[in-house]
ROROMAR-618569 format. One record per residue: residue in one letter; y, x, z of N, C-alpha, C in turn; residue number from 1. Coordinates in steps of 0.02 Angstrom, whole numbers. Each point is the difference from the previous one (the first is absolute). Layout:
# ROROMAR-618569
{rec a; {Y; X; Z}; {Y; X; Z}; {Y; X; Z}; NUM}
...
END
This chain:
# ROROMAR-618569
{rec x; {4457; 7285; 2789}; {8; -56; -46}; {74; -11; -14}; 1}
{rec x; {15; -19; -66}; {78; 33; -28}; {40; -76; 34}; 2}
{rec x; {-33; -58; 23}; {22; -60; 48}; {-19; -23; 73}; 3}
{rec x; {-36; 66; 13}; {-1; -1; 92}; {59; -37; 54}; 4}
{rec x; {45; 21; -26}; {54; -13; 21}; {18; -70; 9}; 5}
{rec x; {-9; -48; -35}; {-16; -75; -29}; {-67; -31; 39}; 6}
{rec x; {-51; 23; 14}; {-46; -27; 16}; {7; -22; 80}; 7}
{rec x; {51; 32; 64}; {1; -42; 57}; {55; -63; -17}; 8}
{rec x; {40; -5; -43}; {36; -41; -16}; {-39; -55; -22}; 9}
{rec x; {-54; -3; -15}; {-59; -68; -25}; {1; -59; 41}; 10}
{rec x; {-16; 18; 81}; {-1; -73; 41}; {77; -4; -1}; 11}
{rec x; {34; 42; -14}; {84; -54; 29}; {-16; -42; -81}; 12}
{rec x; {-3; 25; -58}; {8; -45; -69}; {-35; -54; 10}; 13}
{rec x; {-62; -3; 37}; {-54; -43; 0}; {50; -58; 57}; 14}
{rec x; {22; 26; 40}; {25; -58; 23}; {76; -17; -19}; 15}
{rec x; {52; 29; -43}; {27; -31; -26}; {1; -41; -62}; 16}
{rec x; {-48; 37; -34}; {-17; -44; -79}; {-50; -55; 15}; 17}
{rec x; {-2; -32; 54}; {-43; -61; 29}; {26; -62; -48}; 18}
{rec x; {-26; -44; -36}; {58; -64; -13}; {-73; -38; 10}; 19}
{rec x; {34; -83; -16}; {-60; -53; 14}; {16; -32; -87}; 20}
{rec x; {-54; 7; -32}; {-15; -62; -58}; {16; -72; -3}; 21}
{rec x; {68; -5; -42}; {-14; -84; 23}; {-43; -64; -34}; 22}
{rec x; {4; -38; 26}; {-57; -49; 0}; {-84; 14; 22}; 23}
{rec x; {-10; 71; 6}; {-74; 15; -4}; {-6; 6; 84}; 24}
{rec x; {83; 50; 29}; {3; 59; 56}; {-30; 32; 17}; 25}
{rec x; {-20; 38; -68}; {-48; 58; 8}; {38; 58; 11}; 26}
{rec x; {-12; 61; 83}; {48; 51; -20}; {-25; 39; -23}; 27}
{rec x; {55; 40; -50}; {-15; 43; -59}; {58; 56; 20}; 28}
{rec x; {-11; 61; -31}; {29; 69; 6}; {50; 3; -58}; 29}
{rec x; {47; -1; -1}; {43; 52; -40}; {50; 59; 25}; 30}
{rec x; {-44; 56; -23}; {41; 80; 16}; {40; -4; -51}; 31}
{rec x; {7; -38; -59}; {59; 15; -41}; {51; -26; 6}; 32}
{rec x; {73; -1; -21}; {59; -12; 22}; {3; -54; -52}; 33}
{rec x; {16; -49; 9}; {0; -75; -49}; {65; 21; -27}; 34}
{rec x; {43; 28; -1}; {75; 1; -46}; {-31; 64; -41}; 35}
{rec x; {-27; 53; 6}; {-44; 52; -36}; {-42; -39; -36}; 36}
{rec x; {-58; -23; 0}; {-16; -30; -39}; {41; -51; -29}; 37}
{rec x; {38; -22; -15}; {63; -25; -35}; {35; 32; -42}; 38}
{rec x; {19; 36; 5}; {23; 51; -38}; {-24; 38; -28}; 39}
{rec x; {-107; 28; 0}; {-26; 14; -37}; {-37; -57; -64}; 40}
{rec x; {3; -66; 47}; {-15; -71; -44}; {40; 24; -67}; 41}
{rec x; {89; -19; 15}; {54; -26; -58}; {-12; 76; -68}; 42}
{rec x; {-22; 78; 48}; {-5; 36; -51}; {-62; -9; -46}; 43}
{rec x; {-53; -6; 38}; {-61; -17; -46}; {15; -73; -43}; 44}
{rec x; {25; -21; 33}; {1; -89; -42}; {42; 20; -73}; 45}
{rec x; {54; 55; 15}; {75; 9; -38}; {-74; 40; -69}; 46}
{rec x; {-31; 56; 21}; {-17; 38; -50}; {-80; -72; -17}; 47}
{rec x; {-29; -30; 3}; {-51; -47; -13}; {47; -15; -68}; 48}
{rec x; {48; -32; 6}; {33; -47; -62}; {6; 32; -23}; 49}
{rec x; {39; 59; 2}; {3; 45; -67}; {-54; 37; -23}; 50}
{rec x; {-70; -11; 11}; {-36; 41; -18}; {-42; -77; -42}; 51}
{rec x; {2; -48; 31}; {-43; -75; -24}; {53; -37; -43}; 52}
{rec x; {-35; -26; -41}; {29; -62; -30}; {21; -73; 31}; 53}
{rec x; {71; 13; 21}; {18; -81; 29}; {3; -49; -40}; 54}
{rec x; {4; -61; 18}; {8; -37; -46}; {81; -29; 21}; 55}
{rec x; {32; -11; -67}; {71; -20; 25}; {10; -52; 53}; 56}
{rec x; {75; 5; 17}; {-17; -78; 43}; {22; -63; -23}; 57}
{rec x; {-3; -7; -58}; {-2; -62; -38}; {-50; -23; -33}; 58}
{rec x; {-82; 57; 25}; {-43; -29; -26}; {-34; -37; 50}; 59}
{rec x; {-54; -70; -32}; {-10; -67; 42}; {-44; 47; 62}; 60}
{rec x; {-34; 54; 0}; {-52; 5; 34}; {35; 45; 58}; 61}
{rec x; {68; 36; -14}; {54; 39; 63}; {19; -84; 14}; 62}
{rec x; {15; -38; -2}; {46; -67; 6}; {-58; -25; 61}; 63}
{rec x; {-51; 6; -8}; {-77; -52; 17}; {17; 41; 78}; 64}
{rec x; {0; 77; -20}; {-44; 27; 61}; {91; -9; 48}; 65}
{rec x; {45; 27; -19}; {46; 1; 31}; {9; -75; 36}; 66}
{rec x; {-5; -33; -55}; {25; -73; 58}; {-61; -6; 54}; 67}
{rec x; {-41; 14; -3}; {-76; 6; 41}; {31; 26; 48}; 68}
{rec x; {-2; 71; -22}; {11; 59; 70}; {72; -17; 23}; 69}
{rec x; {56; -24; -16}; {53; -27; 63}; {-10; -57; 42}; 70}
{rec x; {-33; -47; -24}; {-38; -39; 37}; {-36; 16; 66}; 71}
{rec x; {-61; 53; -25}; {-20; 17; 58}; {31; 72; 51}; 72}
{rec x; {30; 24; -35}; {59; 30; 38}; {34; -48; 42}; 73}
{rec x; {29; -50; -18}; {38; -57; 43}; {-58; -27; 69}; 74}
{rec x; {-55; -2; -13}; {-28; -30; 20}; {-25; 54; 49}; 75}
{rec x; {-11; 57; -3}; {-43; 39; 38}; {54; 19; 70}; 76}
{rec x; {50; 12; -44}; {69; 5; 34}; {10; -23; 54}; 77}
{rec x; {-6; -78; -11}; {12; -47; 43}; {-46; -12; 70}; 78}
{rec x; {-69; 20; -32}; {-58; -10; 35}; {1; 70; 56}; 79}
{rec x; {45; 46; -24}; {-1; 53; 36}; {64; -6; 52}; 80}
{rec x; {42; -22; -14}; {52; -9; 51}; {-1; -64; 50}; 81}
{rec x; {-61; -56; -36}; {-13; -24; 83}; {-43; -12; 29}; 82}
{rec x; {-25; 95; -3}; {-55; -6; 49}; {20; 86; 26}; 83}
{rec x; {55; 9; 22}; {37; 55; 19}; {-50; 79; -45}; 84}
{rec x; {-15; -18; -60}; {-7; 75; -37}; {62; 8; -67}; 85}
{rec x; {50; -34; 10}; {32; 31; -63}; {13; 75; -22}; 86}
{rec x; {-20; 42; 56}; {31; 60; 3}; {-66; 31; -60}; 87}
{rec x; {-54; -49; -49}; {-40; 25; -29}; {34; 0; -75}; 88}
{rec x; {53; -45; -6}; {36; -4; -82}; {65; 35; 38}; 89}
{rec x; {3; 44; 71}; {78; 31; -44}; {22; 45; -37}; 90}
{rec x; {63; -1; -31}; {16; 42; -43}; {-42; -25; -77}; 91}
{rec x; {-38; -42; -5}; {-45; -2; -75}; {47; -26; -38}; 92}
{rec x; {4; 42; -62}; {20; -42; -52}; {-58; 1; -57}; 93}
{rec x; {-7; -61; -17}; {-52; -49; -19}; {2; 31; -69}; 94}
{rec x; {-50; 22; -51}; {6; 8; -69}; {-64; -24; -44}; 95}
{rec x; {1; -33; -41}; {-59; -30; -27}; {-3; 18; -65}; 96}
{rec x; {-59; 30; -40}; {33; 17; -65}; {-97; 15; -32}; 97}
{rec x; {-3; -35; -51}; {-58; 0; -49}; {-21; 66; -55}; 98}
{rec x; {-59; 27; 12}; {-3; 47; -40}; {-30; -28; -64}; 99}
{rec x; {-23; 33; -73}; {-18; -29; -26}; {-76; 54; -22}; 100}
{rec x; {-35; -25; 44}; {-69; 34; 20}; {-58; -23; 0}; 101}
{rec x; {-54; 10; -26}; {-58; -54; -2}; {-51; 6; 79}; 102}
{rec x; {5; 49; 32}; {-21; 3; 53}; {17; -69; 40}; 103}
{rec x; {-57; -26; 37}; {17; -52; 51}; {18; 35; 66}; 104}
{rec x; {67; -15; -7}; {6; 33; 78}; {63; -5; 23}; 105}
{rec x; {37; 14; 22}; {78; -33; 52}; {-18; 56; 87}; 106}
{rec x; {67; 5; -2}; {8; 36; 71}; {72; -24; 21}; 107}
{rec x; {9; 20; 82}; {72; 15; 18}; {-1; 58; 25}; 108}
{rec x; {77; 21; 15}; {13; 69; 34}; {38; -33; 52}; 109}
{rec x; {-11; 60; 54}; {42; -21; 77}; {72; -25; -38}; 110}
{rec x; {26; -33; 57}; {66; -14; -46}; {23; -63; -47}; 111}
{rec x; {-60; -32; -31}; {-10; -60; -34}; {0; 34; -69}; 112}
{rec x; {-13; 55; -33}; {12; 0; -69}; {-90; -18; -19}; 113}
{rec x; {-11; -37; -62}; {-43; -41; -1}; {-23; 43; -89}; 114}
{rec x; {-60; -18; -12}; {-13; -7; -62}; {-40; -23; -36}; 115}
{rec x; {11; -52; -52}; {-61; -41; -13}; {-12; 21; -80}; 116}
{rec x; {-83; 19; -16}; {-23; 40; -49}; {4; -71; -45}; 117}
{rec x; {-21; -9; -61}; {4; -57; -54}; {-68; 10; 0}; 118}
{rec x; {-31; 35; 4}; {-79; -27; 0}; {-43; -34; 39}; 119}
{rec x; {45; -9; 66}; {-26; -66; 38}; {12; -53; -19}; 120}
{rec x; {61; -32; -20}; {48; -64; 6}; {-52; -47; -61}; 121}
{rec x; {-46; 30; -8}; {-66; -56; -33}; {-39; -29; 64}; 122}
{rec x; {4; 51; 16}; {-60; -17; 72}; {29; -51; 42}; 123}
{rec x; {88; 6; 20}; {33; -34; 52}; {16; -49; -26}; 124}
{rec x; {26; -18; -82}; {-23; -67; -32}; {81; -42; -1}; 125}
{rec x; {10; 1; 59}; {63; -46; 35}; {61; 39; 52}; 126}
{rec x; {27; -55; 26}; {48; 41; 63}; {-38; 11; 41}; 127}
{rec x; {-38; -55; 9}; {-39; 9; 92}; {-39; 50; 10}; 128}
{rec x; {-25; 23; -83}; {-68; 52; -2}; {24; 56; -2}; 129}
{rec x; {52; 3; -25}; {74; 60; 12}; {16; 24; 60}; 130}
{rec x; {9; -73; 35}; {35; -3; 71}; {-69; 47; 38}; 131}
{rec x; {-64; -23; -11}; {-47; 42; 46}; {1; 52; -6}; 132}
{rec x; {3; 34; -55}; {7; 88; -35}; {51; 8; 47}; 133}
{rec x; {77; -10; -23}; {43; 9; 56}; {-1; 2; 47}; 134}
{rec x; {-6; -49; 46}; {-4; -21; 60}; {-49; 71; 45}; 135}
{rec x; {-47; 10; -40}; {-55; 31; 32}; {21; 65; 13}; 136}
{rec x; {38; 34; -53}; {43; 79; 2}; {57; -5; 19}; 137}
{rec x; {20; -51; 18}; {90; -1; 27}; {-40; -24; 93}; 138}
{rec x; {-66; 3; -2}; {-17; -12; 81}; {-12; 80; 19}; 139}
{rec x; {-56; 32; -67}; {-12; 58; 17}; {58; 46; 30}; 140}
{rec x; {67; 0; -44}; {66; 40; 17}; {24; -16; 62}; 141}
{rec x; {2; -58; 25}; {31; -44; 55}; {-37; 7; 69}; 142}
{rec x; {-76; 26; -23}; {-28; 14; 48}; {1; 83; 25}; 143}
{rec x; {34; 23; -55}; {-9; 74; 6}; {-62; 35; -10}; 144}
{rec x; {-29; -27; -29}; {-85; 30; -5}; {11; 59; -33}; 145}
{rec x; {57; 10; -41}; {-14; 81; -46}; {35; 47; 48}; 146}
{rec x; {22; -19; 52}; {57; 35; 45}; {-73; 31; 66}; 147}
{rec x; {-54; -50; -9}; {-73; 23; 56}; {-14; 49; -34}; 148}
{rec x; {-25; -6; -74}; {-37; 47; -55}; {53; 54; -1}; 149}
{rec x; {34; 3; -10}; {79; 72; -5}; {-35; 48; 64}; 150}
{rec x; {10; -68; 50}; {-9; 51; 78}; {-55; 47; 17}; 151}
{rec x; {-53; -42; -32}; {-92; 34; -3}; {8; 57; -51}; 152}
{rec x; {46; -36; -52}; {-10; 86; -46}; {48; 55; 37}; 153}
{rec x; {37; -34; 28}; {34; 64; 8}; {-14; 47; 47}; 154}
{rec x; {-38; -41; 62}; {-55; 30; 48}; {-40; 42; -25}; 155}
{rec x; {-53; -15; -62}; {-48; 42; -46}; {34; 53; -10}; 156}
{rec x; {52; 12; -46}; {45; 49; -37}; {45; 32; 45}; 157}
{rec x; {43; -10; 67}; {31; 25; 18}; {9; -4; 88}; 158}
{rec x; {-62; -9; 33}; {-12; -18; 58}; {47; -18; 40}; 159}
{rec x; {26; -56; -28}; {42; -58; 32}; {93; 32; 13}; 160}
{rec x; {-26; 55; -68}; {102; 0; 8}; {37; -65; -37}; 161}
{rec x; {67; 11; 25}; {43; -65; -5}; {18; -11; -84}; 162}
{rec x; {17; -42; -28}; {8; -3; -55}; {48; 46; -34}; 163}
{rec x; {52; 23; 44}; {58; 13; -33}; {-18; 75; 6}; 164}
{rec x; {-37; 18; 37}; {-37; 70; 1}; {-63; 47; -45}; 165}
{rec x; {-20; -73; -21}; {-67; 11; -40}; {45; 20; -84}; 166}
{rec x; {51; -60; -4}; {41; 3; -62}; {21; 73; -23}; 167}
{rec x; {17; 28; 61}; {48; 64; -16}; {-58; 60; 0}; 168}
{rec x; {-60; 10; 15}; {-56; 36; 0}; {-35; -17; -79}; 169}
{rec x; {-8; -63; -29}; {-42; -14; -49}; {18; -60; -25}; 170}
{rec x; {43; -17; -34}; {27; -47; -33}; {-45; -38; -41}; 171}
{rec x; {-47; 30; -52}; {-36; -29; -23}; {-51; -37; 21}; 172}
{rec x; {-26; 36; 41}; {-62; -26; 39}; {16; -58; 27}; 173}
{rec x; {67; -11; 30}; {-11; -57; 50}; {43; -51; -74}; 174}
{rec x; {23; 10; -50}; {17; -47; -44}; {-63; -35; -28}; 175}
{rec x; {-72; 59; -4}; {-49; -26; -21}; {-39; -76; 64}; 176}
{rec x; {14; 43; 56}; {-22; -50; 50}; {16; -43; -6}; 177}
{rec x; {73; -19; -13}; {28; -48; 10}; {-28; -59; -49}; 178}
{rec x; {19; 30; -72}; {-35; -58; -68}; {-67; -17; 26}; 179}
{rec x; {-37; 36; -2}; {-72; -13; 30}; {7; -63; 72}; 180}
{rec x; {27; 24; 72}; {5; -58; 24}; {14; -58; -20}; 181}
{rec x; {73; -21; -31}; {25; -68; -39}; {-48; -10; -49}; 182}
{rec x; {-53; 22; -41}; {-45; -39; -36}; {0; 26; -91}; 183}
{rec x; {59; 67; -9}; {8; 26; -63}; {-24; 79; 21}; 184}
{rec x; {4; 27; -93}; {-1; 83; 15}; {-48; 7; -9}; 185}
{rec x; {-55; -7; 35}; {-55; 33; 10}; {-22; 7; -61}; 186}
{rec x; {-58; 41; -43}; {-17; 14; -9}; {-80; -40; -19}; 187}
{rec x; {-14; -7; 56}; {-81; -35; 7}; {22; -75; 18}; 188}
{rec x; {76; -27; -22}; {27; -63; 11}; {17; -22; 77}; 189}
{rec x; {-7; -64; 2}; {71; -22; 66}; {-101; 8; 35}; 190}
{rec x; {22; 39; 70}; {-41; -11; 46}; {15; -70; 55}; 191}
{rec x; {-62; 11; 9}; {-30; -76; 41}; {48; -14; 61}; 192}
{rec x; {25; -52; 13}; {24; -17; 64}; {-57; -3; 46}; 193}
{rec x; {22; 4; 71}; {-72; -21; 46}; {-15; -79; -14}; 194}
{rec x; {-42; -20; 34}; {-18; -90; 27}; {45; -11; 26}; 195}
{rec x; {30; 37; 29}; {46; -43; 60}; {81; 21; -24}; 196}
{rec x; {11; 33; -56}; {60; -14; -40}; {-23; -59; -51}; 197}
{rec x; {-45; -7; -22}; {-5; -32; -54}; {-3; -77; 44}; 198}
{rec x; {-27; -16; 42}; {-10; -49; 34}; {59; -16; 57}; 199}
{rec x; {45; 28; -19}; {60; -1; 39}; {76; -15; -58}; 200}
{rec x; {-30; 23; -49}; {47; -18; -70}; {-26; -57; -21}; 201}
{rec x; {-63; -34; -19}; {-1; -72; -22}; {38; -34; 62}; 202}
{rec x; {-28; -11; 50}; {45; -43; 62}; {62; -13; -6}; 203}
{rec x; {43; 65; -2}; {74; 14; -4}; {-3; -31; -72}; 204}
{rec x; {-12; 2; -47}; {3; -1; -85}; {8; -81; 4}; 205}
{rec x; {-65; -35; 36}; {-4; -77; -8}; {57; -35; 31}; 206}
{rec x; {24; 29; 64}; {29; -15; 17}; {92; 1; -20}; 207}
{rec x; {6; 45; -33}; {53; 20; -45}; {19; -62; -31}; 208}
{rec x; {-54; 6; -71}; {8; -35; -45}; {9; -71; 8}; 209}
{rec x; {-45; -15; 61}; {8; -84; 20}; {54; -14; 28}; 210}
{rec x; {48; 34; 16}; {81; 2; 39}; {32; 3; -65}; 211}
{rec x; {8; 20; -53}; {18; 5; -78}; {-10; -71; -21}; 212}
{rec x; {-45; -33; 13}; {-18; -53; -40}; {-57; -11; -52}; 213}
{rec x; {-45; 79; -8}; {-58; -9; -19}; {-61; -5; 40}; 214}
{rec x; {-44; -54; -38}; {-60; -23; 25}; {-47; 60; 33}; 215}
{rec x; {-4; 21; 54}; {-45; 38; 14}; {-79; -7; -9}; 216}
{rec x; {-29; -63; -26}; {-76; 10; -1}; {3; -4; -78}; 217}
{rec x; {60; 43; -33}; {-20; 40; -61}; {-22; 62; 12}; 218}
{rec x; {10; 32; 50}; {-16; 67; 6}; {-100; 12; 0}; 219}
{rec x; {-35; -44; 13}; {-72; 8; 0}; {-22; -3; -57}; 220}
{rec x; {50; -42; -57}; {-39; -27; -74}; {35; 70; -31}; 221}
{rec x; {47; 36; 2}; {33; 51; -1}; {-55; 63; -8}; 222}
{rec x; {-18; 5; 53}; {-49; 54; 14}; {-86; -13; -40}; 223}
{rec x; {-10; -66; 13}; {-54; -32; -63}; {14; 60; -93}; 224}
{rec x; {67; -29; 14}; {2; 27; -68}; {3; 55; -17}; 225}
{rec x; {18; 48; 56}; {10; 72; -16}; {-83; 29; 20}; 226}
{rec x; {-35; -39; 52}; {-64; 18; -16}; {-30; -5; -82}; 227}
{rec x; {-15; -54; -7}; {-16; -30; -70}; {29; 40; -71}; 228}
{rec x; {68; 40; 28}; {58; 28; -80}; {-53; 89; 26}; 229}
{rec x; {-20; 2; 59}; {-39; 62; 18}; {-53; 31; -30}; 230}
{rec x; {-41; -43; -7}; {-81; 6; -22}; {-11; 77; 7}; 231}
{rec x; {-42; 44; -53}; {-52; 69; 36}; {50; 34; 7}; 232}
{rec x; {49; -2; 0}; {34; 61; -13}; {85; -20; 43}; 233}
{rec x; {-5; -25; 61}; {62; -28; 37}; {90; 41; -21}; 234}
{rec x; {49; -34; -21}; {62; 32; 6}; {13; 40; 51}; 235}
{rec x; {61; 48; -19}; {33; 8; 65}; {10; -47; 49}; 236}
{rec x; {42; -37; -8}; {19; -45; 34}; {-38; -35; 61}; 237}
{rec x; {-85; -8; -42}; {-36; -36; 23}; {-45; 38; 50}; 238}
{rec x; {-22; 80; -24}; {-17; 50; 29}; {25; 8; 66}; 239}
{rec x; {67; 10; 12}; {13; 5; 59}; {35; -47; 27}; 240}
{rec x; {17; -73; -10}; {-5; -55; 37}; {-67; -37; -24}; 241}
{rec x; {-59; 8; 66}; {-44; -44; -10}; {5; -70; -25}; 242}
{rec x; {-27; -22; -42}; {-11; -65; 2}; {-63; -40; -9}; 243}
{rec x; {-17; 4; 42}; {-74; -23; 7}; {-20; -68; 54}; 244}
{rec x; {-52; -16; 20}; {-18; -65; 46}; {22; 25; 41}; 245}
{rec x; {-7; 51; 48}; {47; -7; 58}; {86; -4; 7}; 246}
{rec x; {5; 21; -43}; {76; 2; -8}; {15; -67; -23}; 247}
{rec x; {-1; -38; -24}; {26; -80; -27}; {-34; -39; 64}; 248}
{rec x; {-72; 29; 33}; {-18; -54; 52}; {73; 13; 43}; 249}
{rec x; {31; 70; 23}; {43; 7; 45}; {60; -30; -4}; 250}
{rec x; {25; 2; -70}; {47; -46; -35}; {16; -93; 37}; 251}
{rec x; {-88; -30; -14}; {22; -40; 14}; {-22; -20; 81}; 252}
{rec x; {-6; 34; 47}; {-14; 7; 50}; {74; -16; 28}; 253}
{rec x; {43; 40; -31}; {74; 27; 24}; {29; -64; -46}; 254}
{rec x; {-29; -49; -24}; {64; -19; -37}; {37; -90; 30}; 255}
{rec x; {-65; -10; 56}; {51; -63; 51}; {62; 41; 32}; 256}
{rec x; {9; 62; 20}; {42; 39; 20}; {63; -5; -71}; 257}
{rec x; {-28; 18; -30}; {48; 8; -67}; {36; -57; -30}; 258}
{rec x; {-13; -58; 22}; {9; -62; -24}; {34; -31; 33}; 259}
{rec x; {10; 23; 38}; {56; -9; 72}; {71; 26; -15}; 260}
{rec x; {0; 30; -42}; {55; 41; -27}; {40; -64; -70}; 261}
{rec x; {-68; 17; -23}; {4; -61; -85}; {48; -61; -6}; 262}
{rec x; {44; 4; -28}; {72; -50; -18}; {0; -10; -87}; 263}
{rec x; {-48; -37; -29}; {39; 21; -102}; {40; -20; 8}; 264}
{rec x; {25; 28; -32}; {67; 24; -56}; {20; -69; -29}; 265}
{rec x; {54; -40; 13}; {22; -52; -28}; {47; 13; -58}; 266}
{rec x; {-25; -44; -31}; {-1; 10; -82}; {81; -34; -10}; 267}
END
C-alpha cells in the first residue's frame, strides 16, 4: 500500500489531534493542521470571488452582512477567550463578503472567511435573522467541523497521511476534499454535517449572536421560515442544515442557556 508507512503513525495522530468542543465538550479529532487548512481556506476563498459575483462594499446588503458578521466575530471572540479556548480564532482574519446568487445558502471557511449568498437575505429578513445564518457558520468554522470532515476524507483517500504529505502526492484530490468538507465544490452540493455538528453549531451560533446583541429566540422563527421558503423541493441551504421539529424543538430547549448571554443593543 503506496501509505503503509503512515498507517502506524495513526494512534500517535489520534492522540495528538484530540481537542474538546466548546460549549458542547464534545471530543472531536482533527488530523489536519489548523494553519493548513488556513491557508487552503484564504486560497479557495481568494479564487470563490473571482469566479462569483461580489457585491461591492457600498452595497446596503455587503453593509447588513458585514456589520452583522463583526459583531459576531467580536462576540465569539470574546466568548472564546473567557473560557480558556481562544486558541480557536488564532491567527483569523475575519472576511465577510455577499455574493450575488439566488441560491439560499452562506458558509464559512476555517479562518473566518464567510459568505453570504443574496438568495437567502429574504429568508433572514433582518439582522437577527442574519445574525442566525451567521452565527451558525462562524460556529461551524470555530468548531472546526470541516477540519473532522478534511480528517475522515483524508483517512478514505490517503490512509491517514499528514496533510502536507497528501498535498505533495495529489494536490487536487485533497483541494477537492477540502471544498467538500467546508460546505462548497461539490458537485452533488454542500454535504450534510452530522447531528452532532449541526447540533453543536446552533448552541455555539445562539450563543454567539446573543453576546452580539441579537435576540436569540429569533433563531426558531428563522428556521420556521426556511422550512416554509422549502416546500417539495428543499434548498441547498435547507437540505443540508435540517430544519425541521426536532431541530427548532432543540433550539428552544438550549435557549434559557442562550439567554444568559442576551444584553440588546442600546439604542
Amino acid at each position: 500500500m503506496k501509505y503503509k508507512w503512515i498507517l502506524p503513525m495513526t494512534g500517535v495522530l489520534l492522540f495528538i489531534g484530540c481537542a474538546t468542543v466548546p460549549i458542547t465538550g464534545r471530543k472531536q479529532l482533527n488530523l489536519a493542521n489548523e494553519g493548513e487548512m488556513m491557508a487552503l481556506a484564504n486560497t479557495a476563498y481568494g479564487s470563490f470571488l473571482e469566479e462569483n459575483q461580489a457585491l461591492p462594499p457600498n452595497d446596503p446588503s455587503t453593509i447588513q452582512v458585514r456589520t452583522v458578521g463583526e459583531k459576531l466575530a467580536v462576540a465569539a471572540t470574546k466568548f472564546l477567550n473567557e473560557n480558556d479556548a481562544s486558541n480557536r480564532v488564532a491567527n483569523y482574519e475575519w472576511r465577510f463578503n455577499v455574493v450575488n446568487d439566488p441560491t439560499v445558502n452562506a458558509w464559512c471557511m476555517p479562518g473566518g472567511k464567510v459568505v453570504v449568498y443574496t438568495g437567502i437575505l429574504p429568508v433572514t429578513q433582518d439582522d437577527a435573522g442574519l445574525a442566525v445564518v451567521m452565527g451558525h457558520e462562524i460556529a461551524h468554522a470555530i468548531a472546526r467541523h470541516g477540519n473532522e470532515r478534511m480528517s475522515e476524507g483524508m483517512t478514505l483517500q490517503f490512509g491517514g497521511a499528514l496533510l502536507e504529505t497528501a498535498m505533495g502526492e495529489n494536490p487536487t484530490v485533497v483541494k477537492n476534499i477540502f471544498l467538500q468538507s467546508v460546505g462548497i465544490g461539490s458537485q452533488l452540493g454542500m454535504l450534510k454535517f452530522s447531528r452532532n455538528h449541526e447540533t453543536e453549531a446552533d448552541k455555539m451560533g445562539l450563543v454567539f449572536m446573543a453576546m452580539a446583541g441579537y435576540d436569540p429566540r429569533e433563531a426558531p422563527k428563522f428556521w420556521e421560515r426556511m422550512s416554509a421558503n422549502g416546500g417539495a423541493a428543499p434548498p441547498e441551504f435547507l437540505s443540508t442544515h435540517p430544519s425541521d421539529a426536532t431541530r427548532i424543538e432543540g433550539l428552544n430547549n438550549y435557549m434559557p442557556q442562550a439567554l444568559k448571554y442576551y444584553k440588546p443593543a442600546q439604542n
